[in-house]
C-alpha positions in Angstrom: 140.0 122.5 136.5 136.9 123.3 138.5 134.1 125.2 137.3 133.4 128.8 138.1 130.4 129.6 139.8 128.9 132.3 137.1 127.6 135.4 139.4 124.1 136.1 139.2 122.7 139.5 138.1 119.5 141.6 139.7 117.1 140.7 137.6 118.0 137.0 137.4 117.4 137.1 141.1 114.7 138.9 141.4 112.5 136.3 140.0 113.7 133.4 142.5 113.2 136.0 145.7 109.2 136.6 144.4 108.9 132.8 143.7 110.4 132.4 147.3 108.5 134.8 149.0 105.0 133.4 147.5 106.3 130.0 148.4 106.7 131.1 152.1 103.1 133.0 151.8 101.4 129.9 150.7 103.3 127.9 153.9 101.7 130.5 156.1 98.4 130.3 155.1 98.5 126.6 155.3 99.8 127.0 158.1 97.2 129.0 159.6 94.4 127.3 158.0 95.8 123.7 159.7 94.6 124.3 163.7 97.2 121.7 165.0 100.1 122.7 162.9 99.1 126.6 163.7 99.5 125.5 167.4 102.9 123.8 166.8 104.2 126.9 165.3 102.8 129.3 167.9 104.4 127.6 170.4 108.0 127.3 168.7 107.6 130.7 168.1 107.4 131.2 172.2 109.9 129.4 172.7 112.2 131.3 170.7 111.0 134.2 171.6 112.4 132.6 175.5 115.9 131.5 174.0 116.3 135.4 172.8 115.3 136.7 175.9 117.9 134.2 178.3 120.3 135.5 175.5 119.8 138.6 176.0 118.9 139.4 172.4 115.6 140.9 173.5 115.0 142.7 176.5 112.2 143.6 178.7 111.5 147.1 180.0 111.6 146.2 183.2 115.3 145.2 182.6 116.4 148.4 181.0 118.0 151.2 182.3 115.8 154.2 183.7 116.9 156.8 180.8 116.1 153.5 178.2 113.1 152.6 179.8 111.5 157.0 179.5 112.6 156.5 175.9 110.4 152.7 175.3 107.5 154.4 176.8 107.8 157.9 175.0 107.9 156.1 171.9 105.3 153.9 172.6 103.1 157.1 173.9 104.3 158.9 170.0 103.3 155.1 168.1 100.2 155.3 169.9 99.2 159.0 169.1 99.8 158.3 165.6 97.7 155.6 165.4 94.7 156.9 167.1 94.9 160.0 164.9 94.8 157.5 161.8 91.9 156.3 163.2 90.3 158.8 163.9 91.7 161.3 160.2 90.1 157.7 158.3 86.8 157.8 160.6 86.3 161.4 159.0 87.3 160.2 155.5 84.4 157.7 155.6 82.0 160.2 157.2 82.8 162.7 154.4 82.7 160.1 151.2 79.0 159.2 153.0 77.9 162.6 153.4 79.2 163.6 150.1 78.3 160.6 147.8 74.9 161.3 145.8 72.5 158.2 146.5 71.9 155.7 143.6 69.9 156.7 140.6 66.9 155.0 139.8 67.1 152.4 136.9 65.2 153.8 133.9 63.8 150.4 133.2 62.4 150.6 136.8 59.4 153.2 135.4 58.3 151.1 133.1 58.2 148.2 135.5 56.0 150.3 138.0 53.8 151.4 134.8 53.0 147.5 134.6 52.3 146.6 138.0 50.4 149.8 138.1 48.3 148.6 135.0 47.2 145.1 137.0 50.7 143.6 136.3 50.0 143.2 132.4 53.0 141.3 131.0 52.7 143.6 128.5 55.0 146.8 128.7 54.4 149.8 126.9 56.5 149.0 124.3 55.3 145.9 123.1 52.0 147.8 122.8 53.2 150.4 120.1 53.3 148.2 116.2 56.4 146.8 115.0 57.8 148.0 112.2 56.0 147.4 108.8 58.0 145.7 107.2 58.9 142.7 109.7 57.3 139.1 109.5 54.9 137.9 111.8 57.1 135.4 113.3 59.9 138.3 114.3 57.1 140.4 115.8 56.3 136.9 118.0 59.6 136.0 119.1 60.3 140.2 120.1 57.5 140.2 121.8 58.5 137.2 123.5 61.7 138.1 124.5 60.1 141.5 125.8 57.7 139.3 128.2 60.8 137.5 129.5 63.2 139.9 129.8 60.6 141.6 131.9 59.5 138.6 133.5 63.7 138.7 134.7 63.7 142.4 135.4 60.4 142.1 137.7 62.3 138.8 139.5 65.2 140.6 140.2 63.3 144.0 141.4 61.3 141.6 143.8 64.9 139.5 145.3 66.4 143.1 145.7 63.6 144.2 147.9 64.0 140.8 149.7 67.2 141.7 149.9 66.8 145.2 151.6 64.4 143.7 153.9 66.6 141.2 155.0 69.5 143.9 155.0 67.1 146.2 157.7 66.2 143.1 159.8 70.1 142.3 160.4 70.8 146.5 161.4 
């Protein structure tokens, strides 16, 4: 006796058409990312697109009939319009979400760096002036006040890129 192919169900499918269609994504991109083979493939693609039209599987308007040819054109006049008013509807989203959005707050730690390069950039912040508490040793209150130097040495050195940053930003608009 021969065997009986067992039918597949949904969800045993469904697996092998997303492993398929990731597999044919992945092609693609290679594809695309290869010049020469991206050039081989845009020119089979022309030349089926040719075999379909001397079928006469695809048609120009040209070839169509005056009542068919009104209707291509009125439906390329209504895919049009709906695009330009997508356009235009997300042009006014992004104007409103600019006009609307409250500009970034100022970091609280920025205050205190301004207080030290205010006070001859002391690498001493304010709160490494005020005493520890009483009861730690003297080598705790060294290595916090250590790591408050270097964690504002960072904070400064980051302040400084972003403003390198910005200018660079304004010399590109």
């Amino acid at each position: 006796m021969s065997k009986t192919k067992k039918k597949s169900s949904k969800t045993e499918i469904q697996p092998n058409r997303e492993k398929r269609r990731n597999a044919m994504r992945r092609l693609r991109d290679a594809i695309k990312n290869d010049p020469v083979r991206y050039e081989a493939m845009k020119e089979n693609e022309r030349k089926r697109y040719h075999e379909r039209v001397r079928a006469g599987k695809i048609k120009k308007n040209k070839d169509l009939s005056c009542r068919d040819q009104k209707s291509m054109r009125k439906r390329w006049r209504d895919y049009s319009k709906r695009y330009y008013n997508s356009m235009k509807n997300r042009k006014k989203i992004v104007e409103q979400l600019e006009i609307n959005t409250p500009p970034d707050s100022p970091h609280p730690l920025d205050e205190n760096m301004n207080y030290c390069l205010e006070n001859n950039n002391n690498l001493e912040t304010p709160s490494t002036l005020r005493k520890d508490t009483p009861n730690s040793s003297r080598q705790s209150n060294e290595g916090k006040k250590q790591r408050r130097r270097n964690t504002y040495k960072y904070k400064l050195n980051i302040k400084q890129l972003k403003e390198k940053l910005r200018n660079e930003k304004k010399r590109e608009v």
